[in-house]
Residue frames relative to the residue before (quaternion, step in Angstrom):
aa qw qx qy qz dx dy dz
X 1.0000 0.0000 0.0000 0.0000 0.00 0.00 0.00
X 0.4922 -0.6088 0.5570 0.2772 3.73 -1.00 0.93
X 0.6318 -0.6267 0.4411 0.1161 3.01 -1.61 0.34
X 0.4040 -0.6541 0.4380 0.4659 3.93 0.66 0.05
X 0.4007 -0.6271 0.4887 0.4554 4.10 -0.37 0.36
X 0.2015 -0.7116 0.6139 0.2759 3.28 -0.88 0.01
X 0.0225 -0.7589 0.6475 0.0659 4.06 -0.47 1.19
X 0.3232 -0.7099 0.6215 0.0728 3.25 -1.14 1.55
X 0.3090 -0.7785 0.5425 -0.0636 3.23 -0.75 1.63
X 0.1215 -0.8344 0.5367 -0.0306 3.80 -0.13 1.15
X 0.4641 -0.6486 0.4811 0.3638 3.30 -0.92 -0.12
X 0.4233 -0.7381 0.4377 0.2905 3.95 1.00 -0.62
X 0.0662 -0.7446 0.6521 -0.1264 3.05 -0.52 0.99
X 0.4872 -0.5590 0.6221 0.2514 3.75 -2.00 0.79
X 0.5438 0.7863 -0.1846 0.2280 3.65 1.11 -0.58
X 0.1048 -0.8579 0.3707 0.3401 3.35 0.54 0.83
X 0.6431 0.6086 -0.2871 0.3656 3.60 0.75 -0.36
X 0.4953 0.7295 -0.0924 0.4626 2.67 2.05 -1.01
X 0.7105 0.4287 -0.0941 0.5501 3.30 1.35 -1.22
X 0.4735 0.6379 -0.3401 0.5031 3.63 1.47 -1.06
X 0.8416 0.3786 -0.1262 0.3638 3.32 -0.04 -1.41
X 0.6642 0.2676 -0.3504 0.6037 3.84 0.99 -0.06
X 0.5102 0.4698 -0.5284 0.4896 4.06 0.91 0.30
X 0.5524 0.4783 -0.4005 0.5529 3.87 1.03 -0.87
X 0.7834 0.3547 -0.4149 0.2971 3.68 -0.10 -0.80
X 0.6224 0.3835 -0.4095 0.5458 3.90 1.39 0.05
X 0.5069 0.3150 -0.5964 0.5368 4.09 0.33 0.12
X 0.7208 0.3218 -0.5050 0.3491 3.94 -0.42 -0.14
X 0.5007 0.6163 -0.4741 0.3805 4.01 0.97 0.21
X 0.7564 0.3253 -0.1787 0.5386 2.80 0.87 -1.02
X 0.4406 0.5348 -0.4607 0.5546 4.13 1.09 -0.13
X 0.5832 0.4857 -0.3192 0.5675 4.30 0.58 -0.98
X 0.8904 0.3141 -0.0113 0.3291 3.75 0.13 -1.54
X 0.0287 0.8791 -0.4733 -0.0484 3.77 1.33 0.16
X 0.7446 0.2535 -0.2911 0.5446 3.52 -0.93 1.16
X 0.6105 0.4779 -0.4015 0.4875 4.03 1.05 -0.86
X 0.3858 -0.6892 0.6043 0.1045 3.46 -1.20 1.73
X 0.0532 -0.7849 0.5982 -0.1527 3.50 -0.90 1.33
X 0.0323 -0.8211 0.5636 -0.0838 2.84 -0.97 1.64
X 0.5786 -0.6666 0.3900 0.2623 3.58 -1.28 1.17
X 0.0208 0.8484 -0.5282 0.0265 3.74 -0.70 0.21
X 0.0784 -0.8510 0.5190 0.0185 3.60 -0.78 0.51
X 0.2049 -0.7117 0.6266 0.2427 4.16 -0.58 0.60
X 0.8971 -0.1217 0.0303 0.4236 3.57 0.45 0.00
X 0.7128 0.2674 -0.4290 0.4861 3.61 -1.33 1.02
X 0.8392 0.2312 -0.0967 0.4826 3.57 -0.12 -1.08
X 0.4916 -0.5801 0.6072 0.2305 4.13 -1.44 0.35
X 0.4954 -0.2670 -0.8233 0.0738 1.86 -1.86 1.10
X 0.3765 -0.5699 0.6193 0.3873 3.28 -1.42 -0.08
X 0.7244 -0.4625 0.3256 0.3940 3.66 -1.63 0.44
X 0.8418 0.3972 -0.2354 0.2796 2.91 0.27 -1.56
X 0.5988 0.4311 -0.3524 0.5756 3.79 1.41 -0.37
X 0.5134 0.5389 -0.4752 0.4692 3.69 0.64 0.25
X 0.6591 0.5729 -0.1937 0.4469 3.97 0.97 -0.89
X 0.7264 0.4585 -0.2388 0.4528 2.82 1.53 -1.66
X 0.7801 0.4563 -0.2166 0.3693 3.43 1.07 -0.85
X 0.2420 0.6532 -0.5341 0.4791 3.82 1.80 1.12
X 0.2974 -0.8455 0.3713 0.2424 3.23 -1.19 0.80
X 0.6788 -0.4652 0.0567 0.5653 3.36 -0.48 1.31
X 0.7849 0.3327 -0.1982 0.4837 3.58 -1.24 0.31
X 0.5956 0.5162 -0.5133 0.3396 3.89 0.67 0.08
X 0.2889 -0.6716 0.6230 0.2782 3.40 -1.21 0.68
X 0.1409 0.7559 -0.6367 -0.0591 2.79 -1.33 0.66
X 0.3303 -0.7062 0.5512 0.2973 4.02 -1.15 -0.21
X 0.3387 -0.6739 0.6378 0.1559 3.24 -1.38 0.64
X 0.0755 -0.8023 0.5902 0.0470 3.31 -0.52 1.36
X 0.1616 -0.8381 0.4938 0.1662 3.90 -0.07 0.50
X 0.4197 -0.7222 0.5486 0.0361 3.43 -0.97 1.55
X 0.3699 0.7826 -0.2568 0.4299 3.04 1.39 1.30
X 0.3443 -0.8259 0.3984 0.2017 3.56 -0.21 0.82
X 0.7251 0.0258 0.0478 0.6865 3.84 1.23 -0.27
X 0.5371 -0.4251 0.5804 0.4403 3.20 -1.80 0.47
X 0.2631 0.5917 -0.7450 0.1599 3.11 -1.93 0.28
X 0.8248 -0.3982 0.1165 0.3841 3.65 -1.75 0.47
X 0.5697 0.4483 -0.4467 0.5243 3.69 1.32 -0.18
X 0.7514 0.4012 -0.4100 0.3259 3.66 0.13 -0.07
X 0.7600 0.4476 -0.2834 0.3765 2.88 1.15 -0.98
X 0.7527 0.5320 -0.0816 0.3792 3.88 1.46 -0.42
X 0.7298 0.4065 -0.1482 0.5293 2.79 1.42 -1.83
X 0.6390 0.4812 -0.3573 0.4822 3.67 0.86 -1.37
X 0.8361 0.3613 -0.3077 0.2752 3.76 0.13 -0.53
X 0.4666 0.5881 -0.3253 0.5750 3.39 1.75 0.02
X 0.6441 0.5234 -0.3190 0.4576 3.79 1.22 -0.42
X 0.7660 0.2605 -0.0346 0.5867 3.55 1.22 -1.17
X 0.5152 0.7366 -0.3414 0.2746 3.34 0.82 0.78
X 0.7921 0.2938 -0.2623 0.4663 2.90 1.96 0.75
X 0.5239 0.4242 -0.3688 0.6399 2.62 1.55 0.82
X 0.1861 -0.8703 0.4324 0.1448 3.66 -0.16 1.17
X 0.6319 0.5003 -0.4477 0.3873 3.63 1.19 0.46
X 0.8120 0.2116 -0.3934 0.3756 3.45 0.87 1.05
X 0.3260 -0.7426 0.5786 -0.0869 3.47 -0.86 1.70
X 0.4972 -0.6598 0.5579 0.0789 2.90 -1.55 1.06
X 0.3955 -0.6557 0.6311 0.1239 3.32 -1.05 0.92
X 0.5294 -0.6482 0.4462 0.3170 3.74 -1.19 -0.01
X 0.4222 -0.7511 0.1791 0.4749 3.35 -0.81 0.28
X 0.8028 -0.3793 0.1386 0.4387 3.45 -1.37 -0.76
X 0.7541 0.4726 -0.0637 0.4515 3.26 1.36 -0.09
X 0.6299 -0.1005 -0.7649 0.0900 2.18 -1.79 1.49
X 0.0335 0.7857 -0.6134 0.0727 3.18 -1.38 1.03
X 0.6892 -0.5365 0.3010 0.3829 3.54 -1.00 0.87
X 0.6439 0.5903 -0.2456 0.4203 3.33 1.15 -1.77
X 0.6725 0.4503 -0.4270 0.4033 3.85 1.03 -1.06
X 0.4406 0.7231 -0.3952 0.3561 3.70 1.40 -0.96
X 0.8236 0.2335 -0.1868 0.4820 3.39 0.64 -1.48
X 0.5901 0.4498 -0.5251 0.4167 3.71 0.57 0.32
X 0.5582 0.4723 -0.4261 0.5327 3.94 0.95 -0.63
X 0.6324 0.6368 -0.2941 0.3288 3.99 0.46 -0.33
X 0.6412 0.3839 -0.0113 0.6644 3.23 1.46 -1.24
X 0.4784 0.1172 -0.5737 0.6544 3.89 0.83 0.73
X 0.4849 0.2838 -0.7856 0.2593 3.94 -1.07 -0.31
X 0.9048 0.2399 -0.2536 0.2438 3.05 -0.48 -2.13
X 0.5955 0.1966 -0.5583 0.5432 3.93 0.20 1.09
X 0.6312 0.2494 -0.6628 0.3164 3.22 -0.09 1.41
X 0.5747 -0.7224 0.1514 0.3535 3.49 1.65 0.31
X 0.2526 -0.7766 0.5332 -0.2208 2.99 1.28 2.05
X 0.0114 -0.6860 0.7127 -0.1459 3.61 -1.21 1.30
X 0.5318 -0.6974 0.4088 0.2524 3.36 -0.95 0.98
X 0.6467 0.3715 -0.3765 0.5496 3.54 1.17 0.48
X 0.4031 0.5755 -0.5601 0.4389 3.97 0.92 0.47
X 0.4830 -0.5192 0.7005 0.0806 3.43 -1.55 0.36
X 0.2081 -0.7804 0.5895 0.0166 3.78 -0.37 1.26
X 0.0860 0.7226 -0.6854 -0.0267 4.22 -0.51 0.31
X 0.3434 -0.7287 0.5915 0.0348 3.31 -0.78 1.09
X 0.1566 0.8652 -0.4736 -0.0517 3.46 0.07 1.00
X 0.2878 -0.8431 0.4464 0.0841 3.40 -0.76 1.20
X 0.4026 -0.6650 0.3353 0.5322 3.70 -0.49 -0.16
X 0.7770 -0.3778 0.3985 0.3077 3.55 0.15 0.05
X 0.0404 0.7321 -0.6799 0.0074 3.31 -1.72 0.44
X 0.3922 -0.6888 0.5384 0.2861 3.47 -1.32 0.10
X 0.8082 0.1713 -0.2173 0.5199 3.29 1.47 -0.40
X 0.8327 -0.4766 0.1490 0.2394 3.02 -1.58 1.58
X 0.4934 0.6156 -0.3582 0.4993 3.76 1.68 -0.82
X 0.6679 0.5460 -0.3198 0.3917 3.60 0.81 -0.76
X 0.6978 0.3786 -0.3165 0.5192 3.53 0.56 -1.04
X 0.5574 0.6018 -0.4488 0.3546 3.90 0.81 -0.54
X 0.6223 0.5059 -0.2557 0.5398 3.42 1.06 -1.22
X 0.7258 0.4598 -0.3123 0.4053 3.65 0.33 -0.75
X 0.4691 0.7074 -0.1948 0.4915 3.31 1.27 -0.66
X 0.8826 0.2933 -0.0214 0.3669 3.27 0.40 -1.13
X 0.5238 0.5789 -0.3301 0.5306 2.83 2.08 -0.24
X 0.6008 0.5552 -0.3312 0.4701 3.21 1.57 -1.01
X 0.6346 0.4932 -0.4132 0.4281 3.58 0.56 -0.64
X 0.5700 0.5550 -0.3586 0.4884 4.00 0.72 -1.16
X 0.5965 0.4807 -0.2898 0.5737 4.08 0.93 -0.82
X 0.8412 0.2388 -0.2317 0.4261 3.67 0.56 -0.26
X 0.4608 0.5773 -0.4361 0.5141 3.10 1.43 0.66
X 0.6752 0.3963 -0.1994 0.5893 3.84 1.55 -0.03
X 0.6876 0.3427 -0.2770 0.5771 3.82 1.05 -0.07
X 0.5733 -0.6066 0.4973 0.2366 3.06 -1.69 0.13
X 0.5827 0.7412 -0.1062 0.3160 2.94 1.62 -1.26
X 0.4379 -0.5996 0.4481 0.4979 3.56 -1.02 0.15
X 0.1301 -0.6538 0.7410 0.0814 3.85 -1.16 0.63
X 0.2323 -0.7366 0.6123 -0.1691 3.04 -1.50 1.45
X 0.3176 -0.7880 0.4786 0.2216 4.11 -0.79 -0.14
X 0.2069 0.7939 -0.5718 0.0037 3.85 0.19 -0.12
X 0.2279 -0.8610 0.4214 0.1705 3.70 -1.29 0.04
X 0.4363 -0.5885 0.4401 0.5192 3.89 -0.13 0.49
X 0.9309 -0.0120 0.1210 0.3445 3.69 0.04 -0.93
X 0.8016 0.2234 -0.2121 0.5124 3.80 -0.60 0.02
X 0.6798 0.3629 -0.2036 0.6039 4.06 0.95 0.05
X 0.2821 -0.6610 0.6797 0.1470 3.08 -1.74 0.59
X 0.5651 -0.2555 -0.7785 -0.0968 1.54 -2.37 0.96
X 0.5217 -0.6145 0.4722 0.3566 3.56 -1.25 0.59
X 0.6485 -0.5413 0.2379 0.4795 4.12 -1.31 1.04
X 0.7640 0.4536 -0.2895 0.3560 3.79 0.56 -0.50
X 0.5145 0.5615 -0.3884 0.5188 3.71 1.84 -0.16
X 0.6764 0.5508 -0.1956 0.4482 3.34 1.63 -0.82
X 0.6570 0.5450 -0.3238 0.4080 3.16 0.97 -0.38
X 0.4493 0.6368 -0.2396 0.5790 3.52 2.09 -1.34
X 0.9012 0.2997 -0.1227 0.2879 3.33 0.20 -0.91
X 0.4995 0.5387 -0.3677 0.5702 3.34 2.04 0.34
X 0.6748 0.5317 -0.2225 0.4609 3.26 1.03 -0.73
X 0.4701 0.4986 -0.3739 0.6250 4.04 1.27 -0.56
X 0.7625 0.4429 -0.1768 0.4372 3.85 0.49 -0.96
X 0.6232 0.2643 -0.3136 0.6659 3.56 0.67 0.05
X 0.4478 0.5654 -0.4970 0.4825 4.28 0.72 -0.27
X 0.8205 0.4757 -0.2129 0.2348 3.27 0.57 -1.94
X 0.6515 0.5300 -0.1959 0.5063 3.18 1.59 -0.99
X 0.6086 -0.6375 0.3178 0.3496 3.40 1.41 0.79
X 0.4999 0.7234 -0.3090 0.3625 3.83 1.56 0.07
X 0.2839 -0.7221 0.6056 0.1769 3.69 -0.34 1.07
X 0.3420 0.7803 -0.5066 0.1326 4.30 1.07 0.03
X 0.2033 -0.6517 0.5937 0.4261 4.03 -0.57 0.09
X 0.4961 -0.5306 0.6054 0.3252 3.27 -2.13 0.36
X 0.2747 -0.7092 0.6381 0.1201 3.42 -1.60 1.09
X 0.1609 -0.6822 0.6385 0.3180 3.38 -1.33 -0.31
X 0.0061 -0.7516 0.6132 0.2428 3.23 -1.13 0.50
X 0.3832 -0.7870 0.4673 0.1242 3.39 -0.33 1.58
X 0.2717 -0.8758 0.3966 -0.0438 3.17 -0.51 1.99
X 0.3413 0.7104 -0.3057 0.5342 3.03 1.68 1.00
X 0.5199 -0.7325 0.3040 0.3173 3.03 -1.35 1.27
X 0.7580 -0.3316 0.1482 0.5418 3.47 1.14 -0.56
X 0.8645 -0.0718 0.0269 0.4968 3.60 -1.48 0.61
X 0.5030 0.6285 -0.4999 0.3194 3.85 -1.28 0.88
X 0.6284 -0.4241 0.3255 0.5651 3.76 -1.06 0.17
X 0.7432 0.3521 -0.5204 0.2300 3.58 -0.26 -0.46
X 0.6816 0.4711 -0.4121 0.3791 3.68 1.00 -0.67
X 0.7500 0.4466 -0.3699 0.3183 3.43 1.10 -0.30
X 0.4421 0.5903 -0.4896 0.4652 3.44 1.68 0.57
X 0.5590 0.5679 -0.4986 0.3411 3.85 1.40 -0.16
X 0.5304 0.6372 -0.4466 0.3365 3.65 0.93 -0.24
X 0.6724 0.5815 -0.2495 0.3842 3.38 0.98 -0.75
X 0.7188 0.5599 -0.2628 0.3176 3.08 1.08 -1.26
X 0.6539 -0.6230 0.2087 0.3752 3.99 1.12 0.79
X 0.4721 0.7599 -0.3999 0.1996 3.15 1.26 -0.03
X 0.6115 -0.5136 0.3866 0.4613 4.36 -0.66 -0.12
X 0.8060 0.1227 0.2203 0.5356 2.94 0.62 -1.35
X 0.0666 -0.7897 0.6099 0.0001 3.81 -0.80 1.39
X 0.2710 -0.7321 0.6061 0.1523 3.75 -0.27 0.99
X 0.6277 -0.5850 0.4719 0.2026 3.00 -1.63 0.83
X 0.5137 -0.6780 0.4498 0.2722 3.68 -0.87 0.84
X 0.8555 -0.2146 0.2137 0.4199 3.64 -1.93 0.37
X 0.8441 0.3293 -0.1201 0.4058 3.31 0.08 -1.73
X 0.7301 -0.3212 -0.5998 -0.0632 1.49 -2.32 0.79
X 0.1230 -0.7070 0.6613 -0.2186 2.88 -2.13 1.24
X 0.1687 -0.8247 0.4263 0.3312 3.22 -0.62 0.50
X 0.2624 0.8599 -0.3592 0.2503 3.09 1.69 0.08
X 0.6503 0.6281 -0.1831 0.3861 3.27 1.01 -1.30
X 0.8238 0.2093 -0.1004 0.5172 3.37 1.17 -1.21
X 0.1632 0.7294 -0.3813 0.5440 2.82 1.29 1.36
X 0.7664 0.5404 0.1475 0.3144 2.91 0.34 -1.60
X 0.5666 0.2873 -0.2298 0.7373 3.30 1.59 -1.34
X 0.5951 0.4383 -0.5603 0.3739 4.12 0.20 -0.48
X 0.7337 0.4731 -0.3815 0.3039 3.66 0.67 -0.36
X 0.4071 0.6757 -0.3696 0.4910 3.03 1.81 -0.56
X 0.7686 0.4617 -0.1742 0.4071 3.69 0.24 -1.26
X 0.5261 0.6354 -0.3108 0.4721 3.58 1.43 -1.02
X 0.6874 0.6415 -0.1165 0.3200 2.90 1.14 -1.94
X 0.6826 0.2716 -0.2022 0.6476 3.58 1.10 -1.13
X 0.5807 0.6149 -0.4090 0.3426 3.77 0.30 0.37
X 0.7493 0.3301 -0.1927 0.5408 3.05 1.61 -0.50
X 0.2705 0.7044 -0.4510 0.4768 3.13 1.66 0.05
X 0.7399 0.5811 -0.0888 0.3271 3.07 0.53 -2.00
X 0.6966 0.6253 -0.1507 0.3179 3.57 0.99 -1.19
């Protein structure tokens, strides 16, 4: 019996590096998975797009949607199911995040960007309009402070408060207050290179750690994602 394809679902980025590094993180799915058909997908900016990627399985293929995605939010909860909602042999898996494994890879850029146990850590994520999003983001931050000394905080590029530069103001008043002379990092909860990480430079902080990618961690992860709804399934 074949395998269900697995179509990795990205978000899309204008970025050329940006794009490098989540195309690297599906040739290592299938480098991890030999013989498992993998297919590229995007909810927005870049082609294919999801929903003509679904449409264009032939009838009866199973397949999962694994989402190169760091939290629920309006692409999981809208876009992926409005794509695979008529064709009931292919379901979506959850995304990559929050997960212990992202905790320790978002750990290991501070301290090579030179994390000290008196800095202040803000986890900036990209954001959501809906409340599932900050939960997820939330909890990754907490998993990140289950591995640091440091304060660890939450801030967001967009749709969520506090936004990365209210957060940064307001990590820094808070390590000031506690009589600490620490600078404020970001660890940039993002998957890799693109407008939102380069809006983290702006956002006043000392020090901007390097994002997720590249990693093989990541595509790790979505095979469990996919494993994961297979046995659901079974």
């Amino acid at each position: 019996m074949n395998s269900p394809v697995l179509i990795a679902c990205a978000h899309g980025t204008r970025n050329a590096e940006g794009q490098a590094a989540i195309r690297r993180v599906m040739a290592e799915i299938e480098e991890l998975r030999p013989g498992l058909r993998v297919l590229e997908a995007y909810v927005d900016v870049q082609e294919p797009e999801l929903g003509g990627v679904v449409e264009g399985l032939p009838e009866g293929t199973a397949a999962v949607v694994v989402p190169l995605l760091l939290s629920t939010g309006f692409h999981i909860k809208v876009d992926v199911p409005k794509a695979i909602k008529s064709r009931p042999e292919v379901v979506a898996a959850t995304p990559l995040g929050p997960d212990p494994r992202l905790a320790e890879l978002l750990a290991t850029h501070l301290r090579a960007a030179g994390l000290q146990e008196n800095d202040g850590v803000l986890l900036a994520a990209a954001g959501s309009s809906l409340p599932d999003g900050s939960v997820d983001s939330e909890e990754q931050a907490r998993l990140l402070g289950e591995l640091l000394p440091n304060k660890v905080r939450v801030a967001y590029g967009a749709s969520a408060q506090p936004t990365v530069p209210d957060g940064v103001a307001s990590l820094r008043a808070e390590l000031a207050a506690d009589g600490g002379t620490g600078r404020v990092f970001i660890a940039s909860y993002l998957l890799a290179t693109g407008y939102f990480h380069d809006q983290l430079a702006k956002a006043g902080a000392d020090v901007v750690a390097a994002p997720l990618l590249p990693s093989t961690v990541l595509a790790e992860i979505a095979l469990e994602r996919y494993d994961a709804v297979l046995e659901s399934l079974s």
